[in-house]
FIFIKE-840606 format. One record per residue (C-alpha): x, z negated, y. Coordinates in pm, whole numbers, plus 50000, padded with zeros to 5 digits. Example, Ala and Ser with C-alpha at 12.3 -4.5 7.8 and 13.67 -1.06 7.14 Angstrom:
BEGIN
512304922049550/513674928649894/
END
This chain:
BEGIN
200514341908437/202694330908185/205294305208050/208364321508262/208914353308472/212514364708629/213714377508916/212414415308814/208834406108757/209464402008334/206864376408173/207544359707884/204484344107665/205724346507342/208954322807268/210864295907476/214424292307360/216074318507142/213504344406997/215684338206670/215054306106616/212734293906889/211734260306996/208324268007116/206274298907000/203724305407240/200344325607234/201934363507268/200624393607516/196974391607413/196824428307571/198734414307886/201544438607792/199414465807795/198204458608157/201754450608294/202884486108151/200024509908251/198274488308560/199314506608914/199334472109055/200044437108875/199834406909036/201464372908850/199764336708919/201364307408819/203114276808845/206244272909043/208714253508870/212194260608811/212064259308435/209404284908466/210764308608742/213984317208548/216774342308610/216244364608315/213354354708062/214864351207682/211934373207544/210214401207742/206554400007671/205034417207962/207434441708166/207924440908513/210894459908617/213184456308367/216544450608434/215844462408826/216564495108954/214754526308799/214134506408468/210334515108465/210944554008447/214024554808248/211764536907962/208474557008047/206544534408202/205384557908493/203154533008663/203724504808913/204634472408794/203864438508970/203254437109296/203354401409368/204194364909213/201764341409364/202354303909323/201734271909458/204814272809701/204464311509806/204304345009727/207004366609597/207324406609661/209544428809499/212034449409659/210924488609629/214654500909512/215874471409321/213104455509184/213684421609257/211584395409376/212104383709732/210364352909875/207634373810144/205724339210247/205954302710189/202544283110180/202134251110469/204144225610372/206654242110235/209864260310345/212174290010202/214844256110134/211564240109928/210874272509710/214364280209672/214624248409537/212114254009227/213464288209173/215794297508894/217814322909060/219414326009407/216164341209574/216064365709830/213894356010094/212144385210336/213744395710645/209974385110809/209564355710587/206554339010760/204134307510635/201204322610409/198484328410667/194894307210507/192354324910368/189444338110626/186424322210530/185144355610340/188454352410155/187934314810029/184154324809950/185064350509690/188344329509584/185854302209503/183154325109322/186144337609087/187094298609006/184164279409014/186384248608901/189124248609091/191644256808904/193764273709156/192324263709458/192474225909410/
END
């Protein structure tokens, strides 16, 4: 997770505002930037707020894919990048060429209108957009053993 990610997957935990003079510093990588740039596969859980799910992040903590197409190799970073932004209103894929987030499913009670909505950028939704199917029963058990409290499953 992290305070804001944009449209290419970028995660910002370090600085809200300007990185100059910032109005909030936040906690840093804490070796997240290491697993966004050598991980084959990343996926991104957090909130899904507007204010959070921004355009282009002021600070790049974590990389994703840059600034979209090819970014990863041109800076030597031969591995995958994120797979996947999951949040409370759906789950966001990113394109294989560009690298930019597309809406791939929107959870029940919700619609592509709703997540648009709390999204920072003009998303691109999925040709086979779909709800988000609920977990099998096998799925929730081991959902549940990895958060005992409920923190993402309440």
């Amino acid at each position: 997770g992290g305070a804001e990610v944009d449209r290419f997957g970028n995660l910002n935990t370090s600085y809200l505002g300007d990185p100059k003079t910032p109005t909030t510093k936040l906690p840093g990588s804490g070796g997240a930037a290491d697993m966004a740039s050598l991980s084959k596969r990343l996926v991104i859980i957090m909130a899904h707020e507007k204010r959070r799910l921004v355009e282009r992040v002021n600070y790049i903590t974590s990389p994703g894919f840059g600034k979209g197409n090819g970014w990863r190799a041109r800076v030597g970073l031969p591995r995958g990048g994120p797979s996947a932004v999951i949040t409370k209103l759906g789950v966001l894929g990113f394109e294989s060429v560009t690298g930019e987030a597309m809406l791939r499913s929107y959870h029940p009670g919700q619609s592509v209108d709703s997540v648009r909505a709390e999204t920072g950028w003009d998303l691109r939704v999925a040709p086979d957009v779909c709800e988000t199917l609920p977990p099998t029963a096998q799925e929730l058990a081991i959902i549940r053993q990895y958060d005992p409290r409920g923190f993402w499953t309440r």
